[in-house]
C-alpha positions as a printed NumPy array, in Angstrom:
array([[  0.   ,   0.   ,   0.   ],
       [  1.392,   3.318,  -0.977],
       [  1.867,   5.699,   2.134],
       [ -1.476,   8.005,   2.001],
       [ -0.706,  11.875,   1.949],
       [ -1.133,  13.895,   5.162],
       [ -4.534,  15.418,   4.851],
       [ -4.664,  19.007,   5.837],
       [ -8.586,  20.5  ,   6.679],
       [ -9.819,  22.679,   4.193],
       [-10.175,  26.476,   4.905],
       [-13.598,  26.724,   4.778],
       [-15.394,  28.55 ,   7.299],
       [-11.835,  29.687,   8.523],
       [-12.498,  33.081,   7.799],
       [-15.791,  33.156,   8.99 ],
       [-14.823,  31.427,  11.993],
       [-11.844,  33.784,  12.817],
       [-14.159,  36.953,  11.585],
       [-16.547,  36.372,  14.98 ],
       [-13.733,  35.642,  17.327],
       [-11.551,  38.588,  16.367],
       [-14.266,  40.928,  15.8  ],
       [-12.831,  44.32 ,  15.156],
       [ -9.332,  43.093,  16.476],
       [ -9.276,  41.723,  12.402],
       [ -8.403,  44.563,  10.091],
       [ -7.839,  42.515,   6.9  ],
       [ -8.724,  38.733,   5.731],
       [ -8.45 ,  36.856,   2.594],
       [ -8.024,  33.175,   0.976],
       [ -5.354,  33.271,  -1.723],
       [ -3.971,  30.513,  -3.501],
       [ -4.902,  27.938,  -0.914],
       [ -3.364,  29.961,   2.033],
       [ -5.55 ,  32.263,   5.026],
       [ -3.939,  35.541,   5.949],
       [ -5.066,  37.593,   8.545],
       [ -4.349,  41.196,   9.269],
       [ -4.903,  42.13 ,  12.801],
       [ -4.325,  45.192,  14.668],
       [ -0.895,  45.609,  15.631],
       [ -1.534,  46.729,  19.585],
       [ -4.147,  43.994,  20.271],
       [ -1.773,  41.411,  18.589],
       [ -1.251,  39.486,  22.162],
       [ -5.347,  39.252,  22.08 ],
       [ -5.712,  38.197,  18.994],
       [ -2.873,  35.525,  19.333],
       [ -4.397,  34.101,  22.272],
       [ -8.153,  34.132,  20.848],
       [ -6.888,  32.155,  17.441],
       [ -4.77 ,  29.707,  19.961],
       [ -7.98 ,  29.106,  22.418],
       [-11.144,  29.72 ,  20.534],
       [-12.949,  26.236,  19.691],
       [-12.974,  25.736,  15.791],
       [ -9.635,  27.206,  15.247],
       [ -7.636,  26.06 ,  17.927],
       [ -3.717,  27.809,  16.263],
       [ -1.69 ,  26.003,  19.286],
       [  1.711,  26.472,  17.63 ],
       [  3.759,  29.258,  16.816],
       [  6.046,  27.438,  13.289],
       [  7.91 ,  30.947,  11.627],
       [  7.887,  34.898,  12.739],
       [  8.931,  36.563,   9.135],
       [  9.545,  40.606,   8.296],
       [  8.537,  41.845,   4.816],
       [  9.954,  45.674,   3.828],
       [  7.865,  47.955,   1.813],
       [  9.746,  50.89 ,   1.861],
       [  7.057,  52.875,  -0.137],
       [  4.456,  52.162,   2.587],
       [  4.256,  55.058,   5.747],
       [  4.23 ,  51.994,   8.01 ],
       [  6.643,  50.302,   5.728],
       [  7.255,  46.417,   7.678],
       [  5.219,  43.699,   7.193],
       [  5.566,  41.179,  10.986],
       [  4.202,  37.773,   9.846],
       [  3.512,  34.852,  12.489],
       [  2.733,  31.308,  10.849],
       [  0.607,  29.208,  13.259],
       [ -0.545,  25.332,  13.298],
       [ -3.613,  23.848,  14.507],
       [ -2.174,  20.509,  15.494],
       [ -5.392,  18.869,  16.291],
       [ -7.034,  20.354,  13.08 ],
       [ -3.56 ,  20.168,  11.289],
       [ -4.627,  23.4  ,   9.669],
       [ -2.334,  26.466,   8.757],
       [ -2.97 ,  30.027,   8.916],
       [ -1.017,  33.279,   8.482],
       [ -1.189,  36.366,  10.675],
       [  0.339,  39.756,   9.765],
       [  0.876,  43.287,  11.334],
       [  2.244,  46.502,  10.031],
       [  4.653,  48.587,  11.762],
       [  7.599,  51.125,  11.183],
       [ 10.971,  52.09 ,  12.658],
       [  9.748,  53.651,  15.517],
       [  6.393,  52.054,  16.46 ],
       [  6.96 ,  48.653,  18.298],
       [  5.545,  45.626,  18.578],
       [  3.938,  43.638,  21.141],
       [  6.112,  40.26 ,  21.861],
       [  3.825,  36.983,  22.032],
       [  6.584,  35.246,  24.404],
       [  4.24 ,  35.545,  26.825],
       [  2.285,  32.676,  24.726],
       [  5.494,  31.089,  22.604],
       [  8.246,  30.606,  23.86 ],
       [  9.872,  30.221,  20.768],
       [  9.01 ,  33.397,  20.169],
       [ 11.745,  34.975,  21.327],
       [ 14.808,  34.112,  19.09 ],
       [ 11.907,  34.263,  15.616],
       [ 11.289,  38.01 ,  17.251],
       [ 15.282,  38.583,  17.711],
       [ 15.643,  37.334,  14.251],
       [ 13.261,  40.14 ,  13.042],
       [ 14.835,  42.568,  14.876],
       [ 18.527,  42.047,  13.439],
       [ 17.179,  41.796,   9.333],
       [ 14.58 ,  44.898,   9.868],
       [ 15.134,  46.617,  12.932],
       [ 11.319,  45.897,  13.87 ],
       [ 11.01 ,  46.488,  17.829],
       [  9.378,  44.529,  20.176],
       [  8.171,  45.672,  23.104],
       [  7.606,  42.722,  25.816],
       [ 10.852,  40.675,  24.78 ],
       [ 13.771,  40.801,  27.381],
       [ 16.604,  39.626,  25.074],
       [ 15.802,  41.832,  22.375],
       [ 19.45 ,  41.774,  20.814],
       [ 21.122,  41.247,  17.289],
       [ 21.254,  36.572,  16.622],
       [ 22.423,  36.475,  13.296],
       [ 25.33 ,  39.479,  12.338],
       [ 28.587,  40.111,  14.2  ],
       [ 28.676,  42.902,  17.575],
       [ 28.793,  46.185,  16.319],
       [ 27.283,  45.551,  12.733],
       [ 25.556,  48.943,  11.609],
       [ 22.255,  48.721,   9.558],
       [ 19.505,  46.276,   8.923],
       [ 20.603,  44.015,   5.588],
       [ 17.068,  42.951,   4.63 ],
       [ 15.683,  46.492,   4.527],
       [ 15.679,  47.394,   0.782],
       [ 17.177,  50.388,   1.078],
       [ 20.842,  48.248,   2.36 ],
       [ 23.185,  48.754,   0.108],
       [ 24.419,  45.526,  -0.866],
       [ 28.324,  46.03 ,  -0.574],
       [ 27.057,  46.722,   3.407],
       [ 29.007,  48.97 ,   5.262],
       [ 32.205,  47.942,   6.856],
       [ 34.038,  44.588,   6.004],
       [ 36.321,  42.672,   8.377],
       [ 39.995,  41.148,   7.376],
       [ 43.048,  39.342,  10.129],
       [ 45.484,  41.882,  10.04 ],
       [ 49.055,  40.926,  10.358],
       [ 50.019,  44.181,  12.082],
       [ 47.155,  44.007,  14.808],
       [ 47.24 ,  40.025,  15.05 ],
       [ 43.44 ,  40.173,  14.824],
       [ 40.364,  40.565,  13.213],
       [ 40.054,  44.695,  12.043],
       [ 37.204,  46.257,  10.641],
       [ 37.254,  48.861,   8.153],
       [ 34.985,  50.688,   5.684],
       [ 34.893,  48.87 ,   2.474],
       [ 37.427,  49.496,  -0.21 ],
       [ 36.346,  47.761,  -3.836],
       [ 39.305,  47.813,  -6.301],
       [ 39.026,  49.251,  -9.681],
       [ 39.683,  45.73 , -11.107],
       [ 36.981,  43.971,  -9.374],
       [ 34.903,  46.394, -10.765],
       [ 35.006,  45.726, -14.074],
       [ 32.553,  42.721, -14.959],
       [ 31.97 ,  41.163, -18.272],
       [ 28.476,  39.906, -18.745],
       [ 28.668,  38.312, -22.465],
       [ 27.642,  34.755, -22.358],
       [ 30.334,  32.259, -21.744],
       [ 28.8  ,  30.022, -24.536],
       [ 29.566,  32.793, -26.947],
       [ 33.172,  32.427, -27.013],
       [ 35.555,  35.554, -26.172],
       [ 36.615,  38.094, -28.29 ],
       [ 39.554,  38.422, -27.059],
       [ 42.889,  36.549, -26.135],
       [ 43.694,  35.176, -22.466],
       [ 47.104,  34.985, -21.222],
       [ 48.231,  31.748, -21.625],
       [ 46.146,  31.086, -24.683],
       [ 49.157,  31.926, -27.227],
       [ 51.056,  28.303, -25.83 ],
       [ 47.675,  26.349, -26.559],
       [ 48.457,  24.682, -30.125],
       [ 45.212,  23.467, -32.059],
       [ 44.515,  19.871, -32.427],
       [ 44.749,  18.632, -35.751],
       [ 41.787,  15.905, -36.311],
       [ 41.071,  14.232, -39.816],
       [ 37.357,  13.614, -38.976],
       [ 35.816,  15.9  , -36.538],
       [ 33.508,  14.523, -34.28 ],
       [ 29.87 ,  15.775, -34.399],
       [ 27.762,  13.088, -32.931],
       [ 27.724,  10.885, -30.584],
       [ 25.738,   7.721, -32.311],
       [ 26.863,   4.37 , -30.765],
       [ 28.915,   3.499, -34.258],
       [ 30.873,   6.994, -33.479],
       [ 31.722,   5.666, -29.863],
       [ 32.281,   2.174, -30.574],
       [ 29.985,   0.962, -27.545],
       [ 26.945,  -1.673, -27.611],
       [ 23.692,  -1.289, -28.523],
       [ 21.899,   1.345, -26.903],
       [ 19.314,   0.065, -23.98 ],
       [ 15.861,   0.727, -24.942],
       [ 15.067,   2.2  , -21.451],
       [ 11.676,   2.341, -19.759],
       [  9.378,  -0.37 , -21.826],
       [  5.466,  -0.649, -20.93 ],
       [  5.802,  -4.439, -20.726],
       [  8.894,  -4.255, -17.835],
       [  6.139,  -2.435, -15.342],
       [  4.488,  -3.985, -12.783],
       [  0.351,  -3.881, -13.479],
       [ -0.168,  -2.619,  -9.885],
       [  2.494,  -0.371,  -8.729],
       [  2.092,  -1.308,  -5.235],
       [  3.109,  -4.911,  -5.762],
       [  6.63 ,  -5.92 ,  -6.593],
       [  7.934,  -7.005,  -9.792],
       [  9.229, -10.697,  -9.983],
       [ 12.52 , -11.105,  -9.091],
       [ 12.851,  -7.7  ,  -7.489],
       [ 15.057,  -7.58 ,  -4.362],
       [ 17.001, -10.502,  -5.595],
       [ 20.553, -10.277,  -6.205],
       [ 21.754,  -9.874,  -9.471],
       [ 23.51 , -13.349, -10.878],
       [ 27.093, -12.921, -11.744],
       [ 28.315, -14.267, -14.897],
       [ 31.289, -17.203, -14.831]])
């Protein structure tokens, strides 16, 4: 028997469902390519968590993924996105709030535990603040990095780069330097052949070949005949049953 394929509930009724336990707490709701996402209001967020974790019907016990999104063009330009699991409805459901810079977020480490490195996480790619978290501090880039690097607007050479200095005997930091020479890029495609002569390329003598080789035909190669790959009549009629002989070693020849 072929190993069935987890069955996930369907989100009907979801919306409705999270619509009356919400109630004006839900700003935003939709069903999109298979997926829920819920906008909520960003102050009540620790309400709203615990309603969609408690209510009956939805029942979101576990806290999976805390993402950021950056829309620079927007006034409240960060997108804070929790993904939750109903593990006795094995159901899925997304959960978004908008912030800026300035205006922080409540932490749902009160609820998660987990919480706490997703929301640190956030913090050290977007600078998103959370208000509630007592280890709020940078997981992922060195002490002292300057900037954000998801935030669109990071330029993408960053700011500083790090080298061992002989002289110092340790790791330095300094603002980064790009040479002229690793500036200078050449995009053509390397299928096209270059214009132009490497060094090294003047010692490369052409090979000389009486019959140059354009296919590669199993007269042209010298080996056997060719196996005829996947035939209908080597298949088993029921793919769940074995063919004959399967398992078995191979016999060696003498």
């Amino acid at each position: 028997m072929k190993a069935p394929a987890p069955r996930y509930a369907t989100n009907d009724g979801i919306i409705d469902a999270a619509t009356a336990a919400l109630g004006d707490m839900l700003l935003h709701a939709q069903d999109k390519v298979g997926e829920v996402s819920l906008t909520v209001d960003r102050d009540r967020l620790v309400i709203a968590m615990e309603t969609l974790r408690d209510t009956p019907g939805l029942k979101y016990e576990m806290l999976a993924e805390i993402a950021g999104v950056d829309y620079p063009e927007r006034p409240e330009r960060f997108d804070v996105v929790y993904h939750l699991l109903s593990m006795t409805r094995n159901h899925r459901i997304r959960v978004r709030v908008t912030t800026d810079e300035d205006k922080p977020v409540p932490s749902v480490t009160g609820i998660w535990y987990n919480a706490g490195w997703l929301e640190r996480e956030v913090y050290d790619m977007y600078g998103v603040l959370f208000t509630g978290n007592a280890d709020l501090r940078r997981i992922l880039t060195d002490y002292g990095f300057r900037g954000h690097p998801l935030r669109k607007d990071f330029p993408l050479t960053g700011y500083v780069e790090m080298r061992y200095s002989e002289e110092a005997k340790r790791v330095v930091y300094e603002p980064v330097k790009l040479a002229q020479d690793f500036r200078t890029f050449d995009f053509m495609s390397p299928w096209e052949g270059a214009e132009y002569v490497l060094p090294g390329d003047e010692k490369a003598a052409t090979p000389q070949v009486d019959k140059p080789k354009t296919t590669e035909s199993a007269a042209d190669t010298g080996a056997g005949k060719p196996h005829p790959g996947n035939q209908p009549d080597s298949k088993p009629a029921n793919a769940d049953v074995p063919s004959p002989g399967a398992g078995k070693p191979p016999v060696e020849d003498k």
